[in-house]
N, C-alpha and C positions, 0 to 999 in steps of 0.2 A: 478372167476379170471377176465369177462372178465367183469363184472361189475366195480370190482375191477379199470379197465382201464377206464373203461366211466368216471367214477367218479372223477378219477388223470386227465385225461384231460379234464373235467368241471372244475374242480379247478384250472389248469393253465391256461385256458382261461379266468377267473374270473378274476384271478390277472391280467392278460396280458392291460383287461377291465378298470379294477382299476388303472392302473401304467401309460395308456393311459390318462387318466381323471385327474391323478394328477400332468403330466406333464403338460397337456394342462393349468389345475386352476394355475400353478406355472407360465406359459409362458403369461398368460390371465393376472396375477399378475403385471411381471415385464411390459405389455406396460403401464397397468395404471401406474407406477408408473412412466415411464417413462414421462409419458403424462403429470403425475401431478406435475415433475419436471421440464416440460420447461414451465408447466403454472406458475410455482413458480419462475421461474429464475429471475434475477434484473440488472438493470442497474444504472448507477449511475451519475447524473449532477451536473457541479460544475462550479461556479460561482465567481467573488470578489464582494466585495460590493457597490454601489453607483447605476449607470445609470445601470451598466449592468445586476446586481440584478435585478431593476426594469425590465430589458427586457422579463425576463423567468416569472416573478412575478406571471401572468395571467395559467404559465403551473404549477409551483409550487401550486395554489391554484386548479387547476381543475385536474390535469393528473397524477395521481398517480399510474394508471396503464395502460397499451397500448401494444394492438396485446395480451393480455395474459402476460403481463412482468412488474415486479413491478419495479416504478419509486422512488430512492430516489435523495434529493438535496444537497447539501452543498452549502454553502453560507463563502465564507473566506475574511478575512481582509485583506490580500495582495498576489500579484501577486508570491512573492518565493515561496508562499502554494499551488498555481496552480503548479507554477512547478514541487512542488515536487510530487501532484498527479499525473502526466502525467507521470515522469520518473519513478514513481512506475506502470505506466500503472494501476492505479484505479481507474480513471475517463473512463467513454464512450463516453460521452459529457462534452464538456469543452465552456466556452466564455471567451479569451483571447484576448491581443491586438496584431494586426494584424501582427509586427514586430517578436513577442516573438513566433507567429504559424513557423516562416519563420526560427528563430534560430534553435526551435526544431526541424522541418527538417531535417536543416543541419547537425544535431545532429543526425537523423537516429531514434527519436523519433516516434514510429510508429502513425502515427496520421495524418490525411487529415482534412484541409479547403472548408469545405462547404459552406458556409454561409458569409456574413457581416453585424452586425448588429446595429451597433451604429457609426456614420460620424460624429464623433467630438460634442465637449460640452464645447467650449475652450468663455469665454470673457475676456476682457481687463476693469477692472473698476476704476477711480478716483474720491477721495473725493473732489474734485474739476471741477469747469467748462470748461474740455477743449476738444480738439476734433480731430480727425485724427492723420494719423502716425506720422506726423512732430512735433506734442507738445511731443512726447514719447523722442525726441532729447534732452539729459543731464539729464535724469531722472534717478532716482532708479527705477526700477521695480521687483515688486514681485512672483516671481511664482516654481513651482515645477518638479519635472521628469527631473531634468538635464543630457544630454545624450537620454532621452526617446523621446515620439510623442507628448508630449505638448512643451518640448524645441525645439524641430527638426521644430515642426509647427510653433513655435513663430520668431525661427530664421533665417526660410525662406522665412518668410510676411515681416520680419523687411528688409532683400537684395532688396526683389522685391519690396519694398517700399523704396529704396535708403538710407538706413540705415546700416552701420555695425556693427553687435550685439555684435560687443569685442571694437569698441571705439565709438557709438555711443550714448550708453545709458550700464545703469550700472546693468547689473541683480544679483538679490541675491536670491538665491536657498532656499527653504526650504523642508524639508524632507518629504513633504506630503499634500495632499490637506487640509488634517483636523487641520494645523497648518494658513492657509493665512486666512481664517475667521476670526481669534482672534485677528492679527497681521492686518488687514485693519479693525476691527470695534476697534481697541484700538488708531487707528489714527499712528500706527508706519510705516504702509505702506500706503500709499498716491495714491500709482498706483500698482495694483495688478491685475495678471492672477488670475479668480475666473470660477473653470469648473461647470459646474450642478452637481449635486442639492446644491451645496456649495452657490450657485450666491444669487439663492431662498431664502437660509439660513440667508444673509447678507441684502437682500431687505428686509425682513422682519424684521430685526430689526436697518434699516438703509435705510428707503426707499427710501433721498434724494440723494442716491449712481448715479455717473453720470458712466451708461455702455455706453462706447464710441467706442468699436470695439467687433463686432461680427467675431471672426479665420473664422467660417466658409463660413460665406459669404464670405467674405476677400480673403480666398481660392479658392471660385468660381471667385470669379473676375482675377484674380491673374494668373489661367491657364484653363480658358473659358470652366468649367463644366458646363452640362447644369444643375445640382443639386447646392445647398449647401453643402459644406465637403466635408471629404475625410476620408476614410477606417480607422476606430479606434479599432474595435473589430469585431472578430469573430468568429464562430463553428468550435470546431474543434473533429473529432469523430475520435474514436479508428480504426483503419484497420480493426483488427481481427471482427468488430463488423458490419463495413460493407460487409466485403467476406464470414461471417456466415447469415446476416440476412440484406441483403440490403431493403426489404420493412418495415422491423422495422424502420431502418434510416432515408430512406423517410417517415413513416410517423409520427414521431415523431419530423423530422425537420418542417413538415408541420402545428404540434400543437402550435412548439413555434411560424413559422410565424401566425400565425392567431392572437395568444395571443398577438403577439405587434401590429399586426392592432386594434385591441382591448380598448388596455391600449392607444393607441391615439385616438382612437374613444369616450373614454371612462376617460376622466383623471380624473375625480371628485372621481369615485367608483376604479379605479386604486389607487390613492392618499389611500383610506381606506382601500384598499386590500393589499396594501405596510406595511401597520399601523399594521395590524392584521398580517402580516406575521413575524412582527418583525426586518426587514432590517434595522432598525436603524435609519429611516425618519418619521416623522410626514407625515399625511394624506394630510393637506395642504400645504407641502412643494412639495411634489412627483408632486401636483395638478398641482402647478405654474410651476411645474421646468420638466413637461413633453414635451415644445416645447422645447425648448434648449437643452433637455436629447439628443435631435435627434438622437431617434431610428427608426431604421427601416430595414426590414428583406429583401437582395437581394440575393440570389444565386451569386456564384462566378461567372458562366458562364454570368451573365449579365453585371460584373463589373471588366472583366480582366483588363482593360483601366484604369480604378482608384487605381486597385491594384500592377499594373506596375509601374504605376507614381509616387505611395508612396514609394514605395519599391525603385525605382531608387535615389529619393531624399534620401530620406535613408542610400543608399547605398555609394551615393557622401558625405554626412555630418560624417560615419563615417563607413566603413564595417561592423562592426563586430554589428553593431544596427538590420542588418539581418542575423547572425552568417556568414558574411567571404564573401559572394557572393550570388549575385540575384537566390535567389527561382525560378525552372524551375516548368515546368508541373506538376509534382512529388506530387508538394507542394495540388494537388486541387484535389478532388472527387466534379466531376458535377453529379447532382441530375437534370435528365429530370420530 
């Protein structure tokens, strides 16, 4: 009997051993899997197409993964396809114009401004010889974004240059940039707003094209930056994705500044890396059209001054271009 008992309590110690060991391989289980789902986790960037493409161009071709986190991009043809991924909250990273970061705000779009990365791409070109603000007096001129930051910007070089842009000179809108090309190389527009990489596109098969005002200089002059431009686009990142994983943020904002030190460092192999990525620019277009693109990566904190001033202008030309009222604090995650 009493072996009987030695034996009943070897065996439940057995089990006890055994039931120990397979919790532990069960709990051993879930960190791996644990593990190997935040090494698996993804984020997502999203972009329109033209200059600001080009800006991430260098992260798209190098960074597909980072900290452990897979990187995909999307590349869209217009800005309502931005919108609609940020009010779906799909995007993590987005490059939008700077006005549209300030509406969605006000709209309580969870989404913070990091970043500025493109200061205008705006020129003024004629098939003809002529020069400064004063020849634009009785003219048609051609250009697009009516309501937007290419009319906003046109219409307030044309005041400060002592012209008024409702009886001074005659603008006729068209629906997009990819329409004023066809429309100044078929000779129907004469004097046309032509932004990068469009301008490139038009020198190239119109070399004799006379570009007679550069927006951005114009801009510097106009309210005594010590740059060229003024705030056209920028980053703008998910909340939830900064107060889960703020070193992710930083250093993935840190990939794409370098990437646009880069593509200026570098426009020749930029121009081909554009070509192979498919952005819908020829190699030697991006090549030519990488000064004018005027990209370049500042943090907010360096540039509250430039994004006041736009946003004021802005704000005077028609509220609701910054959704209703001037963007406070709210609007910016500064990255030390």
């Amino acid at each position: 009997m009493e072996v009987f008992n030695m034996n009943k309590r070897f065996f439940i110690f057995v089990c006890l051993v055994l039931a120990v060991f397979v919790l532990s391989s069960c709990s051993a289980g879930n960190v791996t899997e644990q593990n190997n789902a935040a090494k698996t986790r993804q984020i997502k960037v999203v972009a329109p197409s033209g200059a600001t493409a080009i800006s991430i161009s260098k992260a798209m071709k190098d960074t597909a993964e980072i900290d452990g986190t897979k990187v995909e991009y999307e590349i869209v043809p217009t800005t309502d396809l931005i919108v609609a991924r940020l009010t779906a909250q799909e995007a993590d990273f987005a490059v939008v114009p700077v006005n549209l970061a300030a509406q969605l705000y006000q709209k309580k779009v969870p989404y913070k401004l990091t970043s500025v990365v493109t200061w205008g791409n705006l020129f003024i070109a004629s098939s003809e010889k002529i020069e400064g603000w004063e020849a634009l007096k009785g003219q048609d001129i051609y250009l697009m974004g009516k309501g937007l930051v290419p009319d906003i910007v046109f219409r307030t070089l044309l005041q400060k240059n002592g012209l008024d842009p409702d009886k001074d000179v005659n603008l006729i809108y068209l629906s997009g940039a990819t329409e004023l090309a066809p429309n100044f190389l078929n000779g129907k527009a004469k004097i046309s707003m032509l932004p990068e990489p469009v301008l490139s596109t038009v020198l190239s098969k119109k070399p004799d094209t006379n570009v007679f005002l550069d927006l951005q200089e114009e801009w510097k002059k106009a309210f005594g930056l010590s740059k060229a431009g003024y705030p056209q686009a920028g980053i703008l990142v998910k909340e939830d994705l900064i107060n889960n994983d703020p070193q992710l943020v930083k250093d993935y904002i840190n990939v794409l500044a370098e990437g646009m030190d880069w593509i200026n460092e570098n426009p020749k192999e930029a121009g081909a890396m554009a070509e192979e990525l498919e952005l819908g620019l020829t190699a030697d277009i991006v090549e030519k059209s990488m000064p004018g693109n005027n990209i370049r990566h500042e943090y907010v904190k360096d540039v509250r001054k430039e994004l006041d001033q736009i946003f004021e202008i802005m704000y005077e030309f028609n509220p609701e271009t910054v959704g209703g009222k001037l963007p406070d604090d709210g609007l910016y995650y500064e990255i030390n």
